[in-house]
N, CA, C and O atoms as a GROMACS GRO file, in nm:
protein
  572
    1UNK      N    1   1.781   2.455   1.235
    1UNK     CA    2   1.746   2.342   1.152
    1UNK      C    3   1.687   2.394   1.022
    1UNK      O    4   1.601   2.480   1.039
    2UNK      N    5   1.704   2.371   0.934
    2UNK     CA    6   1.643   2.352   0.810
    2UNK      C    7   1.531   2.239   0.720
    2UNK      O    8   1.568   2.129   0.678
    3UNK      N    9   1.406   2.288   0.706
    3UNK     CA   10   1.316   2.208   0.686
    3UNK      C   11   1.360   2.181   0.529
    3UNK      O   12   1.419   2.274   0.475
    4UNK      N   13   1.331   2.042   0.439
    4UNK     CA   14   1.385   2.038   0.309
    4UNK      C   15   1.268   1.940   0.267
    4UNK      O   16   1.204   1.868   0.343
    5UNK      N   17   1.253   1.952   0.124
    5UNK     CA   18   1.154   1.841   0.053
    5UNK      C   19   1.228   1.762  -0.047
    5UNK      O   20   1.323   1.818  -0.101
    6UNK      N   21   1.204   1.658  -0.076
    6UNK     CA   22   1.209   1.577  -0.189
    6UNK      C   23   1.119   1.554  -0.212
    6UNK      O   24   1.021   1.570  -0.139
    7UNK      N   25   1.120   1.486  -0.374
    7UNK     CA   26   0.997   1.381  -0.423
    7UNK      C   27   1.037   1.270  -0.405
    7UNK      O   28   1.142   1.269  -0.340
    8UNK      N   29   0.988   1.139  -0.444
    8UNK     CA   30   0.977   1.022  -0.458
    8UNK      C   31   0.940   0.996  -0.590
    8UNK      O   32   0.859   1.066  -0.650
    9UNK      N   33   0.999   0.894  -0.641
    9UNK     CA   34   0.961   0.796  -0.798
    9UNK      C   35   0.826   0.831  -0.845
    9UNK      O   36   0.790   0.874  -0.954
   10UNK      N   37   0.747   0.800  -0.720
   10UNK     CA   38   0.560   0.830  -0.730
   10UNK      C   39   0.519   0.999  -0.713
   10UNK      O   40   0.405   1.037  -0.738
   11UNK      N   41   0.590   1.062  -0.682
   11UNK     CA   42   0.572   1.177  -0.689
   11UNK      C   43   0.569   1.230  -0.526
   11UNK      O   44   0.584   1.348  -0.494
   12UNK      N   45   0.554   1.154  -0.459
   12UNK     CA   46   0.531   1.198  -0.292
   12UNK      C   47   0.626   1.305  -0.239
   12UNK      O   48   0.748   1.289  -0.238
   13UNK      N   49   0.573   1.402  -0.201
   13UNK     CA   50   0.644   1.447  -0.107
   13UNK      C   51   0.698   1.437   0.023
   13UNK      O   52   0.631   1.454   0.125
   14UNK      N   53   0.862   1.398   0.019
   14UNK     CA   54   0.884   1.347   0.181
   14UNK      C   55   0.960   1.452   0.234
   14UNK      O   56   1.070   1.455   0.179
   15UNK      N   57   0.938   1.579   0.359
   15UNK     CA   58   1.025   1.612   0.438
   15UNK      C   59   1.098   1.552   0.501
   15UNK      O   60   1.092   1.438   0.546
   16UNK      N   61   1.214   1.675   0.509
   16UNK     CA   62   1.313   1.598   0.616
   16UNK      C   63   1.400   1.723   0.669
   16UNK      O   64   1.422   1.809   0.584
   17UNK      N   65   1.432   1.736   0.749
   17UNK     CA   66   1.522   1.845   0.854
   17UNK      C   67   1.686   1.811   0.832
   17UNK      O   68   1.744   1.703   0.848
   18UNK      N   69   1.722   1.897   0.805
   18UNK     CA   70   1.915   1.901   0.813
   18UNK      C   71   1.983   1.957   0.897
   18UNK      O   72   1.951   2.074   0.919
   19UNK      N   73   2.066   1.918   0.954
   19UNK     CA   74   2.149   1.990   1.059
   19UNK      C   75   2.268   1.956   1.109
   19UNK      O   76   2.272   1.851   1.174
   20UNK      N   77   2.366   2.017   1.096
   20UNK     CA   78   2.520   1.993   1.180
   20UNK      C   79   2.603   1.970   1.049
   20UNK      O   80   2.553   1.992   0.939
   21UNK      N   81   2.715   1.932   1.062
   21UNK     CA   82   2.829   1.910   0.968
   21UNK      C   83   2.913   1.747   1.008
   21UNK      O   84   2.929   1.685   1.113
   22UNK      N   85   2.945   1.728   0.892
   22UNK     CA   86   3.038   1.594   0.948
   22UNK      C   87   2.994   1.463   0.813
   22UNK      O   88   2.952   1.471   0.697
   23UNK      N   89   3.013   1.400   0.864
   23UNK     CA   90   2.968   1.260   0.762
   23UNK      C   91   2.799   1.227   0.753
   23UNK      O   92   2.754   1.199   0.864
   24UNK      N   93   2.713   1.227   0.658
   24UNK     CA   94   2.593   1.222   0.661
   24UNK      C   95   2.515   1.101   0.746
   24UNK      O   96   2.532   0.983   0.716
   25UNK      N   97   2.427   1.144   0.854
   25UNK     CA   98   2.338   1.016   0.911
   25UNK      C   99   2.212   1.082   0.842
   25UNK      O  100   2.190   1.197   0.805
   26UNK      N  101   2.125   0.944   0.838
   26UNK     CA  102   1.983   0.960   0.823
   26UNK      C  103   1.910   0.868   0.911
   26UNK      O  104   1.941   0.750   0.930
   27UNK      N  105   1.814   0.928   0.960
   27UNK     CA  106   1.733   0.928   1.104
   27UNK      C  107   1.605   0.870   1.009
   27UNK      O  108   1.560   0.937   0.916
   28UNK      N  109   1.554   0.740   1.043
   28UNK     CA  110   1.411   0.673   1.028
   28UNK      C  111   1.317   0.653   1.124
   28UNK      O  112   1.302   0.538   1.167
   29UNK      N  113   1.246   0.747   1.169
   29UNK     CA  114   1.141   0.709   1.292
   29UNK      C  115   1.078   0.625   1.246
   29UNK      O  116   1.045   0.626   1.127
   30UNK      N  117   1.043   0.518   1.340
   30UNK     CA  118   0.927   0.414   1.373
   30UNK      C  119   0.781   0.466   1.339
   30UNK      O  120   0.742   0.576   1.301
   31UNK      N  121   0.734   0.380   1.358
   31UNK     CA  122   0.520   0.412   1.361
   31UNK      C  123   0.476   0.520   1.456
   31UNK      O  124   0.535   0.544   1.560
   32UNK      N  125   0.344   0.598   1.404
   32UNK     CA  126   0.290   0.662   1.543
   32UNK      C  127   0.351   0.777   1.591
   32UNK      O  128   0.293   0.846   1.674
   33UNK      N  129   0.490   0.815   1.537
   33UNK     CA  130   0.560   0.928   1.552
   33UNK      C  131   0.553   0.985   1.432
   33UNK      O  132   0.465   0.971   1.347
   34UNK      N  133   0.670   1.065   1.425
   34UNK     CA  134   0.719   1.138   1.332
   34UNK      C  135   0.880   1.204   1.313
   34UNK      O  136   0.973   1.139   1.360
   35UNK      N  137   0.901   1.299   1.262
   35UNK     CA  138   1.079   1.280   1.245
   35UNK      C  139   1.118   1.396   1.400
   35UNK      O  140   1.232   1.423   1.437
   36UNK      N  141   1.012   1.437   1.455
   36UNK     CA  142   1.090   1.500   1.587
   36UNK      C  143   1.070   1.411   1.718
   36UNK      O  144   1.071   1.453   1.834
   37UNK      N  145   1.047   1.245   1.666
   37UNK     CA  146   1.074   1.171   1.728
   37UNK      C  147   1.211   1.185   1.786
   37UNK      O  148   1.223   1.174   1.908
   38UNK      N  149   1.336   1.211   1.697
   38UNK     CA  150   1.457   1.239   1.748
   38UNK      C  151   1.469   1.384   1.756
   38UNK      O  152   1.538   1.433   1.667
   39UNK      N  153   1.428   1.451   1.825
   39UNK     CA  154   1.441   1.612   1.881
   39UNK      C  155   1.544   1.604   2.019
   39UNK      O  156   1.665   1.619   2.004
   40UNK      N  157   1.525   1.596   2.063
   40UNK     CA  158   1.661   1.547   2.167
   40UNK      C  159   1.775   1.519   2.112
   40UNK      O  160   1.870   1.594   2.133
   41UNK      N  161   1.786   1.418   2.040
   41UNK     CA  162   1.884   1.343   1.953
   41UNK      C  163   1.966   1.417   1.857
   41UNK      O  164   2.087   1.393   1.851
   42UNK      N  165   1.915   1.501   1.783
   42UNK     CA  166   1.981   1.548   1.688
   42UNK      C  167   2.048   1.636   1.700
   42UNK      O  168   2.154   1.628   1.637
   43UNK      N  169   2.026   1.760   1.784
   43UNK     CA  170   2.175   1.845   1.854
   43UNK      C  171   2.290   1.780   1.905
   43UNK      O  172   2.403   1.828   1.889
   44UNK      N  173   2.267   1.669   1.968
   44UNK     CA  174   2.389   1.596   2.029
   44UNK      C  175   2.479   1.531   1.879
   44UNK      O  176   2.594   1.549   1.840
   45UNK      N  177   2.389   1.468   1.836
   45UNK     CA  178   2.448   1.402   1.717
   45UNK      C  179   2.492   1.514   1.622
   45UNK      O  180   2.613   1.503   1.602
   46UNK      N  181   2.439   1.616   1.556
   46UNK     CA  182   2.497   1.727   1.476
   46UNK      C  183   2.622   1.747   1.529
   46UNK      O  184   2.710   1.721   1.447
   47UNK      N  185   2.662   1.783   1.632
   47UNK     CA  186   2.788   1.816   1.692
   47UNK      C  187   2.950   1.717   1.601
   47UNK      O  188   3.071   1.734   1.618
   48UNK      N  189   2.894   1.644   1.533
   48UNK     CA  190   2.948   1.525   1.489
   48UNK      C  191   2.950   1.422   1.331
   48UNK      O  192   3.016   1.334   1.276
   49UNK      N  193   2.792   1.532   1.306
   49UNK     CA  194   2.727   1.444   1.205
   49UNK      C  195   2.616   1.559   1.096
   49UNK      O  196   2.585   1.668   1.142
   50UNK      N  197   2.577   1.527   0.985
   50UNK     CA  198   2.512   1.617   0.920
   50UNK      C  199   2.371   1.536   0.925
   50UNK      O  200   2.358   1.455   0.833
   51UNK      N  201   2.290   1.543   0.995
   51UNK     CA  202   2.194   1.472   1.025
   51UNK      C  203   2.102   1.498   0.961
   51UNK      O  204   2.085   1.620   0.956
   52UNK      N  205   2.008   1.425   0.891
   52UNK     CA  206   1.872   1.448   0.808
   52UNK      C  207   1.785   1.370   0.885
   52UNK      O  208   1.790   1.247   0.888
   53UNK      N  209   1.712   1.433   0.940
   53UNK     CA  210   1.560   1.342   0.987
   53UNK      C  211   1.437   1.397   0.891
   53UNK      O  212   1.383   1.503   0.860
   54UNK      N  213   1.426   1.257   0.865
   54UNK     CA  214   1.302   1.249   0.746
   54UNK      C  215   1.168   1.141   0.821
   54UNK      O  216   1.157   1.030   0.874
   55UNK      N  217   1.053   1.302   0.771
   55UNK     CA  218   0.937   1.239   0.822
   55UNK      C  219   0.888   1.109   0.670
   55UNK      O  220   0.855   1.117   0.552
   56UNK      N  221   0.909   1.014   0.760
   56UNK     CA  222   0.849   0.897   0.634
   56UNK      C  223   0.667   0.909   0.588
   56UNK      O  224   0.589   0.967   0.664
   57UNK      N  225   0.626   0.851   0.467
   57UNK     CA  226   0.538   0.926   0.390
   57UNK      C  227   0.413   0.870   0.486
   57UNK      O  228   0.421   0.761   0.543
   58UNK      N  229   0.322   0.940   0.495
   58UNK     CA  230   0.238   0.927   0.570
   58UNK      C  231   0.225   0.987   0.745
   58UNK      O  232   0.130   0.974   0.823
   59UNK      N  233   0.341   1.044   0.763
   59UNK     CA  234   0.377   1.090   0.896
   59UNK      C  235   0.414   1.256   0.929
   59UNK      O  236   0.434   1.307   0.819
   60UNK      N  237   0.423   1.302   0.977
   60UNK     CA  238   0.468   1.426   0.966
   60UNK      C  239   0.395   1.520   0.868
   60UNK      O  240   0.274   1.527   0.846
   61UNK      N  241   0.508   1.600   0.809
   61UNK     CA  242   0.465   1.707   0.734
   61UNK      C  243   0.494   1.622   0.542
   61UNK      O  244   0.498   1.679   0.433
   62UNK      N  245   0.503   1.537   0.562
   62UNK     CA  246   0.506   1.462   0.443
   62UNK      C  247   0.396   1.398   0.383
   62UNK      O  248   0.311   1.357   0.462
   63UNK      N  249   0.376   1.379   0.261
   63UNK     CA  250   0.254   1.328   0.211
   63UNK      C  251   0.187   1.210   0.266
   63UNK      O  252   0.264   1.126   0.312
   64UNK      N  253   0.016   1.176   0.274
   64UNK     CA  254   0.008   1.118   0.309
   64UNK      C  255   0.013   0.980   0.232
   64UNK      O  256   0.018   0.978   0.109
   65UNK      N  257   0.012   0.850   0.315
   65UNK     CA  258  -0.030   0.764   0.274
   65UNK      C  259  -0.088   0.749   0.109
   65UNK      O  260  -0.162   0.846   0.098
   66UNK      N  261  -0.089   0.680  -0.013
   66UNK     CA  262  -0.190   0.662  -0.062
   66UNK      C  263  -0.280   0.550  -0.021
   66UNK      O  264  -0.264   0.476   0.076
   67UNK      N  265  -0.395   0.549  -0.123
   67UNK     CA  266  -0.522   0.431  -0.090
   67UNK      C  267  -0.427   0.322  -0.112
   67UNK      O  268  -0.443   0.225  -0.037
   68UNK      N  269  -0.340   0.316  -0.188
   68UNK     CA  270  -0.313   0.140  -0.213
   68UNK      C  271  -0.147   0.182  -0.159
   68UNK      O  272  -0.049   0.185  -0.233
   69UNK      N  273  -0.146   0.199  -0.076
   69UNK     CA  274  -0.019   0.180   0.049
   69UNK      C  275   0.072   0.045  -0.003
   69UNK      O  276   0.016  -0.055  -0.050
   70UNK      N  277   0.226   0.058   0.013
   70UNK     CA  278   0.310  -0.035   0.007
   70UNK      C  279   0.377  -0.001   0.052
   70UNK      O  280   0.408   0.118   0.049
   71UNK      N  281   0.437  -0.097   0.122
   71UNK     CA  282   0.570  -0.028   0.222
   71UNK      C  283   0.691  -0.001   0.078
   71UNK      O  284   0.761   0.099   0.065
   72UNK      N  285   0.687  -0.089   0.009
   72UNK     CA  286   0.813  -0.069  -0.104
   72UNK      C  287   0.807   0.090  -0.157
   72UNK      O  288   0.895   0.143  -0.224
   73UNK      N  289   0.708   0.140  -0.121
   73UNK     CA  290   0.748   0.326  -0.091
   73UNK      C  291   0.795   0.355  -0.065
   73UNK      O  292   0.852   0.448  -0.122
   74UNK      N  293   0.834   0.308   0.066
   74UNK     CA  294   0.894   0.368   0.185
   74UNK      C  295   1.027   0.328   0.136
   74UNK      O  296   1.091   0.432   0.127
   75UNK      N  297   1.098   0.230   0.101
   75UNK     CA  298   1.219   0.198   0.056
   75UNK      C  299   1.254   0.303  -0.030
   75UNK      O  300   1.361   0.362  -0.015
   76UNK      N  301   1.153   0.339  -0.145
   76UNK     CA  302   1.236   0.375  -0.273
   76UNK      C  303   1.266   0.579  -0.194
   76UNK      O  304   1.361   0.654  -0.222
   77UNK      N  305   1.140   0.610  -0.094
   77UNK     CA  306   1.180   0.735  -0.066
   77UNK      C  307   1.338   0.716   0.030
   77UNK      O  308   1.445   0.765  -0.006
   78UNK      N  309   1.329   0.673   0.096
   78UNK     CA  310   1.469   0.648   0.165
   78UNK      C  311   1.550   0.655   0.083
   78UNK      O  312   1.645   0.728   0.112
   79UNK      N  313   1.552   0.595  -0.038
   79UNK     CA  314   1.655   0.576  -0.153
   79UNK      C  315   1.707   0.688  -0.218
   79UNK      O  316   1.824   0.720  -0.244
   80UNK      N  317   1.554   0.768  -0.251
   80UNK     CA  318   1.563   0.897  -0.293
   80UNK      C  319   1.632   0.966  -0.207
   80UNK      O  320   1.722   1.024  -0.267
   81UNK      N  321   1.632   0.986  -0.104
   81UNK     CA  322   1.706   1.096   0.048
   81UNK      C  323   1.832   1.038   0.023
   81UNK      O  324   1.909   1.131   0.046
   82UNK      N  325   1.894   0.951  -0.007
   82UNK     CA  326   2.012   0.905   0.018
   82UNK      C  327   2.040   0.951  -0.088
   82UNK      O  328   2.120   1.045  -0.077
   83UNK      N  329   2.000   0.920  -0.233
   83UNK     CA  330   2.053   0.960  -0.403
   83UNK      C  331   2.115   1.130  -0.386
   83UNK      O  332   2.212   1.180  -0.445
   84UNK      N  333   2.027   1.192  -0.290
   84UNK     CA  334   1.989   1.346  -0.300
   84UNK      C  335   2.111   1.373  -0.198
   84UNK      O  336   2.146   1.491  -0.207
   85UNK      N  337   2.180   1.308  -0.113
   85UNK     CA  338   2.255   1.352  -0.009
   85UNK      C  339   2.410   1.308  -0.094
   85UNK      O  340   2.515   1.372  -0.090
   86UNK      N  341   2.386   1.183  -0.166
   86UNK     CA  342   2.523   1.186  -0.288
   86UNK      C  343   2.647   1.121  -0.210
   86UNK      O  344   2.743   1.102  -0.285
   87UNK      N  345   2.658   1.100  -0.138
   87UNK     CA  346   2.787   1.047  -0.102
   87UNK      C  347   2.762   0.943   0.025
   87UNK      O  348   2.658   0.972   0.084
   88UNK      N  349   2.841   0.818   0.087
   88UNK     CA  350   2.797   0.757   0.187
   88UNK      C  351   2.750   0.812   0.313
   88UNK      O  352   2.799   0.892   0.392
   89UNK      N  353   2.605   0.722   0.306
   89UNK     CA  354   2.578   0.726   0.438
   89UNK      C  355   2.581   0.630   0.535
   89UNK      O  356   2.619   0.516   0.509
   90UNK      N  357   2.539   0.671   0.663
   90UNK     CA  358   2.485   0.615   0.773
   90UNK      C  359   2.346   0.593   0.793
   90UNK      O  360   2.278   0.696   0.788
   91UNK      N  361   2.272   0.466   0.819
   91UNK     CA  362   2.148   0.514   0.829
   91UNK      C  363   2.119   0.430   0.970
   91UNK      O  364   2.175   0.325   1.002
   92UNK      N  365   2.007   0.511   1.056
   92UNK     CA  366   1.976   0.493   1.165
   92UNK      C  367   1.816   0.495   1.211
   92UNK      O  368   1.742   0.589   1.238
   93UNK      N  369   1.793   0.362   1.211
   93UNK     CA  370   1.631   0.326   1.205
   93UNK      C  371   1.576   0.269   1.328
   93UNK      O  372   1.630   0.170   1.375
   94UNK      N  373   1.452   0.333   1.396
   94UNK     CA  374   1.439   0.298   1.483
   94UNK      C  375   1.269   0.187   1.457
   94UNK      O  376   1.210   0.179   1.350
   95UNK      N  377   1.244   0.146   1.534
   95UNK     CA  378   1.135   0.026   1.516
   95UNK      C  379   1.098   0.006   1.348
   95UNK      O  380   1.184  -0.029   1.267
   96UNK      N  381   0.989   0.027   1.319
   96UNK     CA  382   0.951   0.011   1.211
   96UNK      C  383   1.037   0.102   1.081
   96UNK      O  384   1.015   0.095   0.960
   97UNK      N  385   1.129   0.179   1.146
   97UNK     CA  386   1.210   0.258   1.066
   97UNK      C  387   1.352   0.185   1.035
   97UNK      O  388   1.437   0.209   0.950
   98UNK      N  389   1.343   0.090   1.133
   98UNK     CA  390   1.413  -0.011   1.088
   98UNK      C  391   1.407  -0.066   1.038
   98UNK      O  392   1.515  -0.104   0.993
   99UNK      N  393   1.314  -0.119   1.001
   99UNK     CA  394   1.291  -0.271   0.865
   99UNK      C  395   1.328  -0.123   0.739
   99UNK      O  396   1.400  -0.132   0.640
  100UNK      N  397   1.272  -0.032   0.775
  100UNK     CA  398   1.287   0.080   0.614
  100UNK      C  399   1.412   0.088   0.600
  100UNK      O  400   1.457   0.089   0.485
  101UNK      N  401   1.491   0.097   0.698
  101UNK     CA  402   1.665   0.148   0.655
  101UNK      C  403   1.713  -0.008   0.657
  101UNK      O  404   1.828  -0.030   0.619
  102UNK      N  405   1.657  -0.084   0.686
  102UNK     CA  406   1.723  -0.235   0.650
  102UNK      C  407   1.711  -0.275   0.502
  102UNK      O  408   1.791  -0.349   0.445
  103UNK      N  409   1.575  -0.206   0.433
  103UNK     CA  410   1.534  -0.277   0.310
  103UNK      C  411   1.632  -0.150   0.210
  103UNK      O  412   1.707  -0.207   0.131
  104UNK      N  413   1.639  -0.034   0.205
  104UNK     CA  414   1.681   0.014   0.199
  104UNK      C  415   1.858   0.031   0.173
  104UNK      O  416   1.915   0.084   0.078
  105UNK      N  417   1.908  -0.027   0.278
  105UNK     CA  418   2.032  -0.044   0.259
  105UNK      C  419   2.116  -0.156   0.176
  105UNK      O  420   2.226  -0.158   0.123
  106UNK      N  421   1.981  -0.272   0.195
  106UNK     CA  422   2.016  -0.364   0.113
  106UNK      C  423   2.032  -0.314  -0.106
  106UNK      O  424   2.104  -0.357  -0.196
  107UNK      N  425   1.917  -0.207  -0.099
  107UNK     CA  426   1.948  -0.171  -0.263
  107UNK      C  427   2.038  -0.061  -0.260
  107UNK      O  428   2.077  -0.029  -0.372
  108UNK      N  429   2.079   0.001  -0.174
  108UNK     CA  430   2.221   0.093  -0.192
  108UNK      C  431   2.353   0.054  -0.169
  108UNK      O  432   2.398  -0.001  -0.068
  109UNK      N  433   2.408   0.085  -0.267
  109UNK     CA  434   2.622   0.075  -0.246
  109UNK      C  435   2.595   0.229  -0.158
  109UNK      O  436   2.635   0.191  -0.048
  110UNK      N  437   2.560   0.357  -0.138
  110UNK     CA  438   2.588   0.426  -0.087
  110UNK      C  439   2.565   0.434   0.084
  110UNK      O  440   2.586   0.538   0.147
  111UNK      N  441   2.524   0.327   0.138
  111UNK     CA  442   2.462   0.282   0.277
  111UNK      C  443   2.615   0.219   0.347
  111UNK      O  444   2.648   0.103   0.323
  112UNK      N  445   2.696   0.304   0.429
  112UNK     CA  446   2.826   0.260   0.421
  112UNK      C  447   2.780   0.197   0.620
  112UNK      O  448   2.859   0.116   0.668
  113UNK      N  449   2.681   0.233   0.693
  113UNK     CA  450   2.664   0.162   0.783
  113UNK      C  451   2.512   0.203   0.853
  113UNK      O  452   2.454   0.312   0.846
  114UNK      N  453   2.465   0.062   0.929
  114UNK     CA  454   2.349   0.049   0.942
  114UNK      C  455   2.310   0.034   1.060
  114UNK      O  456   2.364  -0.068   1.104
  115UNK      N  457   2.241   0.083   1.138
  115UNK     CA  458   2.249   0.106   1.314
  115UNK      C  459   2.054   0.098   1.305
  115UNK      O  460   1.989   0.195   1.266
  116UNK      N  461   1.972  -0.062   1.356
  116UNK     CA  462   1.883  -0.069   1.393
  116UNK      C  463   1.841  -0.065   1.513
  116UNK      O  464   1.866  -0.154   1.594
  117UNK      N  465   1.781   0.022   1.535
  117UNK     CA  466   1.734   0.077   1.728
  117UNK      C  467   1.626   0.034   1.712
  117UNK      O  468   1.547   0.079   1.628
  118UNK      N  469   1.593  -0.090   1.816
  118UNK     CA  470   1.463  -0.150   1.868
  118UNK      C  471   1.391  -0.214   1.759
  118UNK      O  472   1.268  -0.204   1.764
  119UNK      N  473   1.448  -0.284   1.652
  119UNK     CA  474   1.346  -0.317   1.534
  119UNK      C  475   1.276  -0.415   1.527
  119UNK      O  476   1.318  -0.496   1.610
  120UNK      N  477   1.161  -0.470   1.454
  120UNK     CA  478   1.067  -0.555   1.514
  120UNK      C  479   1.155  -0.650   1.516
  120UNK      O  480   1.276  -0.636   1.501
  121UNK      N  481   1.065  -0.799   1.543
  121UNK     CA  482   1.151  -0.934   1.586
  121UNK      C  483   1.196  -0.968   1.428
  121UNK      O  484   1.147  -0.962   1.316
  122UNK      N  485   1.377  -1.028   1.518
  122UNK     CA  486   1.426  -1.055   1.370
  122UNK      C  487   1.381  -1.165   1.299
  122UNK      O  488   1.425  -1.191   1.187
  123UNK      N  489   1.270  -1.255   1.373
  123UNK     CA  490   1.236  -1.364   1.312
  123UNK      C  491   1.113  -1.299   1.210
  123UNK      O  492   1.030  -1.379   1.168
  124UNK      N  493   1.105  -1.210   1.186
  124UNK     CA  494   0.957  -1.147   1.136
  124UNK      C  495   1.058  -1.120   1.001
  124UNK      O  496   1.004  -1.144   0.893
  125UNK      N  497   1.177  -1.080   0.997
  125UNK     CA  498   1.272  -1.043   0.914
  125UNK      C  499   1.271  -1.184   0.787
  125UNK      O  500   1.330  -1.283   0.828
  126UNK      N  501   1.214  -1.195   0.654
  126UNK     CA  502   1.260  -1.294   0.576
  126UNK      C  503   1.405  -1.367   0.552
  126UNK      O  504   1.509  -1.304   0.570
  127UNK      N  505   1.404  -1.496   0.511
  127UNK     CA  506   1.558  -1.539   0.524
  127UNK      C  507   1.618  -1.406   0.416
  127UNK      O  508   1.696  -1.313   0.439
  128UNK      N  509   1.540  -1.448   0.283
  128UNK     CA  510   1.635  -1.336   0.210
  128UNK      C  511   1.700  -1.243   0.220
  128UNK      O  512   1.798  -1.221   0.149
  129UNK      N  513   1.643  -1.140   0.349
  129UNK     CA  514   1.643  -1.046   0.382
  129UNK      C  515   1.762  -1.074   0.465
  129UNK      O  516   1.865  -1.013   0.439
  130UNK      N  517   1.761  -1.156   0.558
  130UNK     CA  518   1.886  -1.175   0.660
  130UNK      C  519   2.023  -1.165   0.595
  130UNK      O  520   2.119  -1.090   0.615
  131UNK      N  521   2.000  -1.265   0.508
  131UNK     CA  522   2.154  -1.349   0.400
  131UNK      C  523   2.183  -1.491   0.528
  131UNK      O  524   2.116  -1.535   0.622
  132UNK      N  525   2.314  -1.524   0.472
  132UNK     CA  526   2.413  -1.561   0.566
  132UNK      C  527   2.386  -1.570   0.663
  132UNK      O  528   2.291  -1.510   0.712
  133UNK      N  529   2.456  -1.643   0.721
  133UNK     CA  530   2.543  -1.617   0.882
  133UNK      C  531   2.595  -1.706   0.906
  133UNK      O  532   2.561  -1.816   0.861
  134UNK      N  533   2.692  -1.687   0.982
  134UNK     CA  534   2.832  -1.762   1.011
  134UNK      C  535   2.804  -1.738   1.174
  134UNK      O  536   2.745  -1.658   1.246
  135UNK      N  537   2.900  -1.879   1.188
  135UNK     CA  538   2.849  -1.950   1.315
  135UNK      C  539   3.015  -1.893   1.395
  135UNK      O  540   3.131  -1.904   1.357
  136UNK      N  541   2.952  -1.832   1.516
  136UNK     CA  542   3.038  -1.793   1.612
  136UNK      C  543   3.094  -1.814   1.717
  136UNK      O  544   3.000  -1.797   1.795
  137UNK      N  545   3.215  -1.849   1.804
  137UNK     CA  546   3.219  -1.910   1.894
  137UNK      C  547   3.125  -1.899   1.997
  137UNK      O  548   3.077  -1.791   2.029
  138UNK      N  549   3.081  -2.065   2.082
  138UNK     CA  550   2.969  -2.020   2.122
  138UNK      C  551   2.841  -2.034   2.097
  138UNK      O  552   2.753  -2.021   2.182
  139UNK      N  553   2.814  -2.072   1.935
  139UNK     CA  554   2.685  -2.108   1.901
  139UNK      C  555   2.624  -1.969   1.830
  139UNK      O  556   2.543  -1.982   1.738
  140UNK      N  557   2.662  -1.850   1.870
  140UNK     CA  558   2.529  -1.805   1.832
  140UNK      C  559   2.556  -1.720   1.677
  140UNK      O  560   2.657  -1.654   1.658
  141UNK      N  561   2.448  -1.735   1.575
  141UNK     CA  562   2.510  -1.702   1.494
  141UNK      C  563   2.513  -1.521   1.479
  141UNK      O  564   2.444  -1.448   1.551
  142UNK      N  565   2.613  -1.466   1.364
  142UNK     CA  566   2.631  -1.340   1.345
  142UNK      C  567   2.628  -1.305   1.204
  142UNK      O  568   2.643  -1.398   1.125
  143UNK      N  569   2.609  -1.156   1.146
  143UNK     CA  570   2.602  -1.117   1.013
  143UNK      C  571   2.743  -1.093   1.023
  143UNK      O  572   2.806  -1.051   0.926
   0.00000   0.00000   0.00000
């Protein structure tokens, strides 16, 4: 594995780990962890995929937190990891790393697909944020 840094807009430093070959995923751990939250995960997936797990700011070996915290950080570093990787990705967010690769994907054309593992309740999710939805046989609706 290879440990790697970026900055952020604000200057933050966010690590993130690279590994394997194939079409780029990026790995968003949830709260309370950090990016070897997926340590298991990422040999299987490299086999397949050029995987970046990035410790989000405040977690890991990445900067911490500042005093006046916004999650809209967390978007624009995601943004940055994606600008820096250059060509479509995949992004793969698990709990609270999900709302990040959700907000996230919404300001990138380079976000070619979006895989949320366990993310908070979608009713917590703003309409804006949802869009749409079209009604499916059945009743229930879908993006």
């Amino acid at each position: 594995m290879s440990e790697r840094t970026i900055r952020s807009h604000d200057g933050t430093r966010i690590v993130y780990e690279q590994l394997g070959s194939g079409p780029p995923l990026i790995m968003v751990h949830g709260g309370l962890v950090d990016r070897t939250f997926w340590g298991p995960s990422m040999p299987l997936l490299a086999q397949h995929f050029t995987v970046y797990a990035m410790d989000r700011r405040g977690h890991g070996s990445s900067d911490p937190y500042p005093v006046d915290h916004d999650i809209e950080r967390e978007y624009e570093d995601l943004l940055v990891l994606i600008a820096a990787v250059g060509t479509p990705v995949a992004l793969l967010g698990h709990s609270a790393g999900a709302l990040v690769a959700l907000h996230a994907a919404r300001r990138s054309p380079l976000v070619r697909q979006l895989v949320l593992y366990e993310p908070p309740r979608f009713e917590s999710v703003t309409p804006d944020v949802r869009g749409p939805t079209t009604r499916q046989p059945g009743g229930r609706g879908s993006r």
